[in-house]
N, C-alpha and C positions, 0 to 999 in steps of 0.2 A: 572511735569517733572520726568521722571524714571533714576531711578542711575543702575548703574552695580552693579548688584550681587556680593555679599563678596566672594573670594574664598577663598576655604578650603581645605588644601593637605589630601587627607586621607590616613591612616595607615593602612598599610596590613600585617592580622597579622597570625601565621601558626594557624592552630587550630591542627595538632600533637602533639604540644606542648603546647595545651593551658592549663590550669589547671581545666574549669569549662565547657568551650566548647569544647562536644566531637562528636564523630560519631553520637551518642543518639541525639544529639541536633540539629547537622544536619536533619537528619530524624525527625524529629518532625516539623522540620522548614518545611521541600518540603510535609509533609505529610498534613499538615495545607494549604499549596497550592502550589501545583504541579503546576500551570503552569509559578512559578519561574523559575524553570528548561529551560523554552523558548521552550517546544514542543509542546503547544499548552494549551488548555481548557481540561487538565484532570482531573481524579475522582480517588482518591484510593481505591484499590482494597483490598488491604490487606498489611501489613508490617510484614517483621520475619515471612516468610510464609518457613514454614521446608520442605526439595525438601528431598526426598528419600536418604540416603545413602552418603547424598552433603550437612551438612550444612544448613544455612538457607537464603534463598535472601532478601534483605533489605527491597525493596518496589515493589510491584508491582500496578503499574497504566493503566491504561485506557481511551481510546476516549469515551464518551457515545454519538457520535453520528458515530462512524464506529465499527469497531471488531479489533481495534489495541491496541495492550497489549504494554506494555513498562516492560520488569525485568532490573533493576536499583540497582546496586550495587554499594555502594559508597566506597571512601577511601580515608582515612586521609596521606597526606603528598603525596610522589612519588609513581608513576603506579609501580608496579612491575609483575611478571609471575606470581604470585599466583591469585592476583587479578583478571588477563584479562582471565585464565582459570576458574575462578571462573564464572567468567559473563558469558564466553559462555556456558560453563555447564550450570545453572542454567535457560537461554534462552533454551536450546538445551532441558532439561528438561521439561519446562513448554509446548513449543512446541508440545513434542510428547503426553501430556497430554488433552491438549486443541488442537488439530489443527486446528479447526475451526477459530481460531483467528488466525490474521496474527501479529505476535512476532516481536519486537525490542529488541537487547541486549542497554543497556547502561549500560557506565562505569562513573561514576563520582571521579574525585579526585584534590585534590591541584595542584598536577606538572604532567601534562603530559609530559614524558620527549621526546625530538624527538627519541631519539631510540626508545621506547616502543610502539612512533605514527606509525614509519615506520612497528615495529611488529602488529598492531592493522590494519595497512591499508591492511597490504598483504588478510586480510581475508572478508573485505569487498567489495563486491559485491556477496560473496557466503552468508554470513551472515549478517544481516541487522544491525550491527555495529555503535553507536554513541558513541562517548568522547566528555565529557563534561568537562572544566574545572572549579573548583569553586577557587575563592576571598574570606575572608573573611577580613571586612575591620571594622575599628573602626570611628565611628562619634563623636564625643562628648564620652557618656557613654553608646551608642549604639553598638549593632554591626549590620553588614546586610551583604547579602551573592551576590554573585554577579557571575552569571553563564554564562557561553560562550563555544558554539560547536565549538569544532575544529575540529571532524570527525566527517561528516553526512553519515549515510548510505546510500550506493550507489544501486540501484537496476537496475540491467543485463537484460538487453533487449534480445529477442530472435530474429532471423534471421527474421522470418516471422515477427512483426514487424519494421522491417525497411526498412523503403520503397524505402529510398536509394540503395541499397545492394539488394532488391527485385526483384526476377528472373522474366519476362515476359513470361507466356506462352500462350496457345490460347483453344478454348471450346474441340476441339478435346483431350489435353492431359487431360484435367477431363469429361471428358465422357470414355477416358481409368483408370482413378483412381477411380473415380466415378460407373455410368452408365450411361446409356440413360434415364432411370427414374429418380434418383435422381437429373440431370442435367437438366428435362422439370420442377423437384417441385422447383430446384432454380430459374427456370425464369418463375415462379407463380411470386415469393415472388419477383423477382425485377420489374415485372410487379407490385405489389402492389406498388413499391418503390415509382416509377414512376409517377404514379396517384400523390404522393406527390408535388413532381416538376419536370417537363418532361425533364429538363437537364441531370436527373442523367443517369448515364450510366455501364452495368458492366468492370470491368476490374479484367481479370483473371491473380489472380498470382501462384507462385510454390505451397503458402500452403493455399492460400483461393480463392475466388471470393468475390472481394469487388466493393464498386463505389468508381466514378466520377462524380464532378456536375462541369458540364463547360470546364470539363479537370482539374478538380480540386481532389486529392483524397478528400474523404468524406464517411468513412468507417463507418459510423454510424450502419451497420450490416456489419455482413461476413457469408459467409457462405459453407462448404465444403460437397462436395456432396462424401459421399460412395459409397460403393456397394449396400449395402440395406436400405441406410435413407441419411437423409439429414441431417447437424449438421447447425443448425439455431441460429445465436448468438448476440442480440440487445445489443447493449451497454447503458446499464444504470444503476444509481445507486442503489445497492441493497434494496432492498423494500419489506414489509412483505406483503402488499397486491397484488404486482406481485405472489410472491409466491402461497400465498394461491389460485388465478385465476388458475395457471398451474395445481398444486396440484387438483383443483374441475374438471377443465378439464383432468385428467389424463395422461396429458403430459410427456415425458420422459425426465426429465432433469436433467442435468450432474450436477457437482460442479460448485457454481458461481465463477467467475475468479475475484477475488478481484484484481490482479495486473495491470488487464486494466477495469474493472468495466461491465466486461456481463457476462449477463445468456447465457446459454450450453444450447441449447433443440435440442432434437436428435425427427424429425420427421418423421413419416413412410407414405408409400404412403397411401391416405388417408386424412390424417393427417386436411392440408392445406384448404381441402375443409369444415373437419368436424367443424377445428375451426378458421374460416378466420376473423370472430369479433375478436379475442382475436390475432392473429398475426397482424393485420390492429392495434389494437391499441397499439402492441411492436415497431409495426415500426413507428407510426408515434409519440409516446413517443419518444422514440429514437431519432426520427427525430429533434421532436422541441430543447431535452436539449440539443442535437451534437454539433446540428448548429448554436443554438447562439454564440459558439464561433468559432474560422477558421477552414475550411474543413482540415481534418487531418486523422492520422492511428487510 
C-alpha cells in the first residue's frame, strides 16, 4: 500500500543578494544545460561572447537541429531598462552578423515586473522577444533553479498568409501580373500536382496560386507567376540534400523562408521540362510531409 508523499514548503531565496550564488553561477548552471531554460534541446554556443562596441552577452545557444540562435541575457533581481536594451542590442547585433540564422532575444531575470512586461510586449511581434522568469529555491542544502516563460515571442503573420482575410481573385488577374507564359508553366506544375491526387484544385488568390483538395485549402506549393519566370515554392523542411540537387541542377533559388519552411526557386521557361524529375519529386515531398497533417496555408 502506497502512502502520500511528505510535503515540503520550499524557500525562495533572491540570488541578488545571495552571498555565494551569483550571476557566474547561474550561467554555469543553464550552461551545463540549456534546456532548463524550457526552450527546448539546446547546445551552447558560446558564453561572454564580446559584441562590438556593447559589452558582452551572457550566453548564446542554439537548436542543432534548425538555425535558431537564442542571445540570453540574464539578471539578477528586477528587469530594469538597461537590461531590456541590452538584450535587444546584443540580438539586433548578432542578427546582422549571422543572418542566416533566425535570432531570439531572451531576457532572463528574478522579477519581471508588470510594468517592464508591458514595456517588453510593446516590441514583440517586431522582435522575437522571450522573458523568462527564474526561482531560485532551497531544498534541504540544495539549491535549484526553477524557470517560467511569461513572454513568448510572438511572430506576425503577413496578409497573404491569411486565408481568412485573403482576397479572391480569378486566372485573368495573374496572367495581367504574371503573363501568358509564366501562367501555362504554373498549370504544368498543378498539372503535376494533380497526378498526386485528382481532387486538388488551383485557387487563385491576390498574392499567390495555391490549392484545394476537396474544397479544402492544402497549399503544400504556391506559386506566383511574373512577367519573366515563375516563383515555384514547395514547403518543406530545410534540407542540405534538396539543396545540393537544386545547386547540381543549376536552379535559381531565392532565400529559404524559414518562417513558413519553403524553398523560393524562381524558374524560367524551359525550366520545368528540363527538370521535371527533380520538380515531381519537390512536390510530391511536399506532398506527403503537408498532408499528413490537416490541409492548411
Amino acid at each position: 500500500m502506497t502512502t502520500n508523499p511528505k510535503y515540503q514548503k520550499l524557500e525562495v531565496i533572491s540570488l541578488k543578494n545571495h552571498p555565494v550564488l551569483n550571476e557566474r553561477w547561474v550561467q554555469d548552471r543553464i550552461a551545463e544545460d540549456p534546456s532548463i531554460l524550457g526552450l527546448g534541446e539546446l547546445i551552447l554556443r558560446d558564453r561572454e561572447r564580446p559584441q562590438p562596441r556593447a559589452g558582452t552577452l551572457d550566453l548564446l545557444l542554439q537548436n542543432p537541429e534548425s538555425s535558431e540562435r537564442y542571445e540570453v541575457e540574464i539578471q539578477l533581481g528586477k528587469t530594469d531598462e538597461s537590461h531590456i536594451i541590452r538584450t535587444i542590442e546584443y540580438w539586433d547585433i548578432e542578427k546582422r552578423r549571422y543572418p542566416n540564422y533566425d535570432h531570439n532575444a531572451v531576457l532572463v531575470a528574478e522579477d519581471i515586473t508588470g510594468r517592464f512586461l508591458n514595456v517588453i510586449s510593446l516590441f514583440n511581434g517586431f522582435i522575437p522577444l522571450i522573458a523568462i522568469q527564474m526561482k531560485a529555491v532551497m531544498i534541504g542544502d540544495a539549491c535549484s533553479l526553477v524557470f517560467t516563460k511569461v513572454l513568448d515571442k510572438i511572430t506576425l503573420g503577413v496578409e497573404e498568409e491569411d486565408e481568412g482575410a485573403q482576397e479572391t481573385v480569378d486566372r485573368a488577374y495573374w496572367e495581367k501580373r504574371g503573363s501568358k507564359v509564366t501562367l501555362a508553366m504554373a498549370d504544368e506544375i498543378i498539372a503535376l500536382a494533380k497526378a498526386l491526387d485528382a481532387r486538388l484544385d488551383p485557387t487563385y488568390r491576390k498574392y499567390y496560386i495555391g490549392l484545394a483538395r476537396g474544397g479544402v485549402v492544402d497549399n503544400f506549393i504556391k506559386l506566383r507567376p511574373q512577367k519573366s519566370a515563375l516563383r515555384f515554392e514547395p514547403r518543406l523542411e530545410r534540407d542540405e540534400s534538396i539543396q545540393q540537387m537544386l545547386d547540381t541542377e543549376e536552379l535559381d533559388t531565392l532565400d529559404y523562408d524559414s518562417r513558413w519552411s519553403r524553398y523560393r526557386i524562381r524558374l524560367l521557361h524551359g525550366d520545368i521540362s528540363k527538370n521535371r524529375d527533380l520538380i515531381n519529386k519537390l512536390l510530391t515531398d511536399s506532398f506527403k510531409s503537408f498532408s499528413e497533417g490537416e490541409p492548411g496555408s
